[in-house]
N, C-alpha and C positions, 0 to 999 in steps of 0.2 A: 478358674473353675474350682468349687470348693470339693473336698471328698465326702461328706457327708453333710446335708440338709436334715435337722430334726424336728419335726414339726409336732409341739407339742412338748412344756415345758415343767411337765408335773413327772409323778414318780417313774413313768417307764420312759421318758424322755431324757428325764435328767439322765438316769442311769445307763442307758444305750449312750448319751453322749460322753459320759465318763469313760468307758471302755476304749471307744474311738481317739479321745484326747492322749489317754495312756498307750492307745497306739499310734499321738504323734500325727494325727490325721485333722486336718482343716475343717473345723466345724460349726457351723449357724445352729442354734436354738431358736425355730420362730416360736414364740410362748402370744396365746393372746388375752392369757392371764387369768382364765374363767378355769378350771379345775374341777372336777365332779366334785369333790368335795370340799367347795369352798363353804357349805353352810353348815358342816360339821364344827363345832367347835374344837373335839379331839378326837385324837385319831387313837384307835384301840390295836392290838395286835402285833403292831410294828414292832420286829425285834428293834432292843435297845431305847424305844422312842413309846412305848406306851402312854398315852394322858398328852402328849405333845402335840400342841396345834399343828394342822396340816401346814398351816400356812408356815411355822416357825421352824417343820420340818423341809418344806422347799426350801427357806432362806438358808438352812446347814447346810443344806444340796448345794443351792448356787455358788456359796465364796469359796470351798474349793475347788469347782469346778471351773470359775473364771479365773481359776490361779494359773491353770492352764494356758499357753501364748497359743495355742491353735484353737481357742475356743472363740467365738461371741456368743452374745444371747442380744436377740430383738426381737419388742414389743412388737406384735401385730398378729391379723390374720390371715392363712393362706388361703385365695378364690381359687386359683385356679392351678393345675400342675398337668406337665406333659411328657410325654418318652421323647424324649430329641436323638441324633443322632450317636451322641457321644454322652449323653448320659438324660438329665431332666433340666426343666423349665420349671420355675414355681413363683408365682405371682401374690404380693400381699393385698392386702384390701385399702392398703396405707399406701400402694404405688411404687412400692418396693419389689427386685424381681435378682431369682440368684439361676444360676444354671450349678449344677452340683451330678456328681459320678452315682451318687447314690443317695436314696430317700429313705428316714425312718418315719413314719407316722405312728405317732404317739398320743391319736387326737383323741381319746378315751372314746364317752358316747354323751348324748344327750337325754334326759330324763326326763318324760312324760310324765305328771303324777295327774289320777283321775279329778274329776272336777269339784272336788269335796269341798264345801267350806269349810276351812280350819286347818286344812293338810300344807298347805305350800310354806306356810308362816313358820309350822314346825317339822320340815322336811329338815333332815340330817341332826335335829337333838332330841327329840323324842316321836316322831313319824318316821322310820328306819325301816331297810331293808335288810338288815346284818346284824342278828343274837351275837355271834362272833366281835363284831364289829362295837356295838354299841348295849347290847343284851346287858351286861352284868350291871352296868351303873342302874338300871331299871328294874331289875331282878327280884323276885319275890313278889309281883303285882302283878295286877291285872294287866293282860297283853290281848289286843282286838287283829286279829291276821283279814284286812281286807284283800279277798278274791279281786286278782286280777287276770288270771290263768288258770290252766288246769295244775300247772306247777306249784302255787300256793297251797296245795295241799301239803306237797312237802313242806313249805315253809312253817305251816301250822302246827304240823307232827314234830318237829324237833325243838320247838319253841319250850314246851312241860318242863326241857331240864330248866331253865330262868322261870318259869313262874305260871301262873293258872293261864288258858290260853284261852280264847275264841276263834271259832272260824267264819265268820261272815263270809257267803257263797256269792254274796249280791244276787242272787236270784239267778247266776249265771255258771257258775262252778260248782255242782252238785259232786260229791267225790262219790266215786262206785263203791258196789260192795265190800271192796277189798279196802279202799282207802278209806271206810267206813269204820271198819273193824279196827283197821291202822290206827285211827283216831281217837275209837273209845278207849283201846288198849289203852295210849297216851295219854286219857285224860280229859280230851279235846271236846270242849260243846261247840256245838253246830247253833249257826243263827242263819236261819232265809231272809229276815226281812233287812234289805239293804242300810248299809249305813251312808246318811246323807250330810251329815255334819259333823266335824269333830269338837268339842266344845273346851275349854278351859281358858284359865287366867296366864296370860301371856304367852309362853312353848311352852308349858305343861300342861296335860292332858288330864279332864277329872271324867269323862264321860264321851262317848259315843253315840250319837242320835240317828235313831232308827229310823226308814219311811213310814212307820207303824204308828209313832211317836213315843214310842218309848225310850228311854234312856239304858243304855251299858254303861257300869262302870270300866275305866281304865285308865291304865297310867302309860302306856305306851300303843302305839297302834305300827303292823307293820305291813308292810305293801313290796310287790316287784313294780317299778313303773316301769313302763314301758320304752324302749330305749332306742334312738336312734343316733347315725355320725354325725348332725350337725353340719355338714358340709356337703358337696361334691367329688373331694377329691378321689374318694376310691372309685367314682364311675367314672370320671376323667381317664385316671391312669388304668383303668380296663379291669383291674383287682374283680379274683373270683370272689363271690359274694356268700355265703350258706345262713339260712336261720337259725338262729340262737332263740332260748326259752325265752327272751324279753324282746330283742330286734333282732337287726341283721349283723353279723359279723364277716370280718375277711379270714379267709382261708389262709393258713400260712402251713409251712410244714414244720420238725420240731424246733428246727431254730429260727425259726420268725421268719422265714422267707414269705416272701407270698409269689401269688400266682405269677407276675410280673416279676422277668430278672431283675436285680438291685431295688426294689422295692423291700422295705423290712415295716413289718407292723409289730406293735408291741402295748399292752393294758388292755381294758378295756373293751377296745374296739375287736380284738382278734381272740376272746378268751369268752365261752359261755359264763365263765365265773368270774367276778368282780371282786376284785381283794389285791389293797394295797402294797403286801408282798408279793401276790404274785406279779401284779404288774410290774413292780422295782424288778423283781427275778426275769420275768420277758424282756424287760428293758436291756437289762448283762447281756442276756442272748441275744437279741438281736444287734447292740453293737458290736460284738462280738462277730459273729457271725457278717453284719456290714464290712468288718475289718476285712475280714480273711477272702472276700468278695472284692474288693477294691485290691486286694495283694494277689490275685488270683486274674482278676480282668486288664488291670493296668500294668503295666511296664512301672519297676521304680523309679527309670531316669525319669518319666515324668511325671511322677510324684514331687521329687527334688526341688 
């Protein structure tokens, strides 16, 4: 029986599995290789690793991490997972099946983007959810904030420090008087009539297309899409559930526990806020915290 299952092979996986390995603990990586941010080209933010592909920052992750003799990492996806007696069940899609003392999900979330044409093509290098993230290589131009929530207001408002802003309401996000005021302060023009097309030559954006027919200029457009797990597994294993501003998230408490003994969540899925350090930082915690749960639940001799 292995001591630690981590399902889920991007920054808060790797990182929960790293902590467990340095504690010496028998650990599966299920990865099924899709990452929220595999269409970002660079990853912004990251101490040490700013401008460094997502992808070239997991491959740092992986080789020391498989330096490790209590690690694996296998390619697949998990359907299904259960509370057993003596710890979990967890099933890949591939017909693969491990029983394990304790589970970290680390399965991020799934992103919805509205039905725009032109948006999917440029989802993660210039259609962005994150000024932090991706804002400054875009900075000093036109920026279009399409309403997908009431919470897009704030996204709008803080946009002015990177460059002139729009608020597109889609006819559906009107901001109150107060968020009104928020917004002239800032800068921010107000557009009603929905945007139905993003238009440019190749992922670069030169414009905006209105249901109106008119045209906005812009060089970046930014949206929250709407966010779900992709999977079953947290209704499976019974995990409390709470809404978050974009979907659903799992309850955990501050160090990643969730609702369910030996269940640990971590990025993502259990964080209103999305951001690659702090998923790596949930990640520390929660294996962290799996350790000291497996040292606490189990007996060493059989550990040994």
């Amino acid at each position: 029986m292995l001591d630690c299952l981590v399902i889920g092979g991007s920054f808060a996986g790797l990182s929960a599995a790293m902590q467990l390995a340095r504690g010496q603990r028998s650990v599966v990586v299920l990865d099924a290789g899709e990452p929220r941010n595999r269409f970002s080209t660079h990853s912004h933010g990251f101490f040490t690793l700013d401008g460094v592909s997502p992808a070239e920052i997991l491959q740092r992750a992986w080789t020391p991490l498989l330096a490790y003799p209590t690690v694996e990492r296998v390619w697949g996806r998990a359907v299904r997972a259960e509370k057993t007696a003596r710890g979990f069940s967890v099933e890949s899609a591939e017909g693969q099946s491990w029983s394990s003392k304790s589970l970290v999900l680390a399965t991020g979330v799934t992103d919805t983007l509205p039905a725009i044409p032109g948006l999917a093509e440029r989802w993660g290098k210039t259609a962005i959810h994150c000024p932090y993230c991706h804002g400054y290589e875009l900075r000093n131009q036109p920026a279009v904030v399409i309403a997908s929530s009431p919470h897009s207001v704030h996204q709008a408002a803080i946009l002015p420090d990177w460059g002139p802003t729009m608020y597109c309401t889609q006819g559906q996000f009107e901001p109150d008087a107060e968020q009104m005021m928020m917004l002239e302060k800032r800068g921010v023009q107000i557009e009603r009539s929905p945007v139905v097309a993003v238009e440019g030559a190749g992922v670069q954006i030169d414009a905006v297309l209105l249901a109106d027919g008119r045209r906005l200029a812009a060089a970046a457009v930014y949206l929250a899409p709407k966010t779900s797990f992709g999977h079953q597994l947290a209704e499976q294993l019974g995990l409390a559930v709470e809404a978050g501003m974009t979907g659903p998230v799992v309850v955990a408490d501050e160090m990643k526990h969730s609702s369910v003994p030996g269940v640990f969540v971590a990025g993502d899925n259990s964080s209103p806020m999305h951001n690659a350090t702090l998923a790596s930082a949930a990640g520390v915690l929660a294996g962290g915290a799996a350790h000291r749960y497996l040292m606490l639940q189990y007996q060493a001799a059989e550990h040994a």
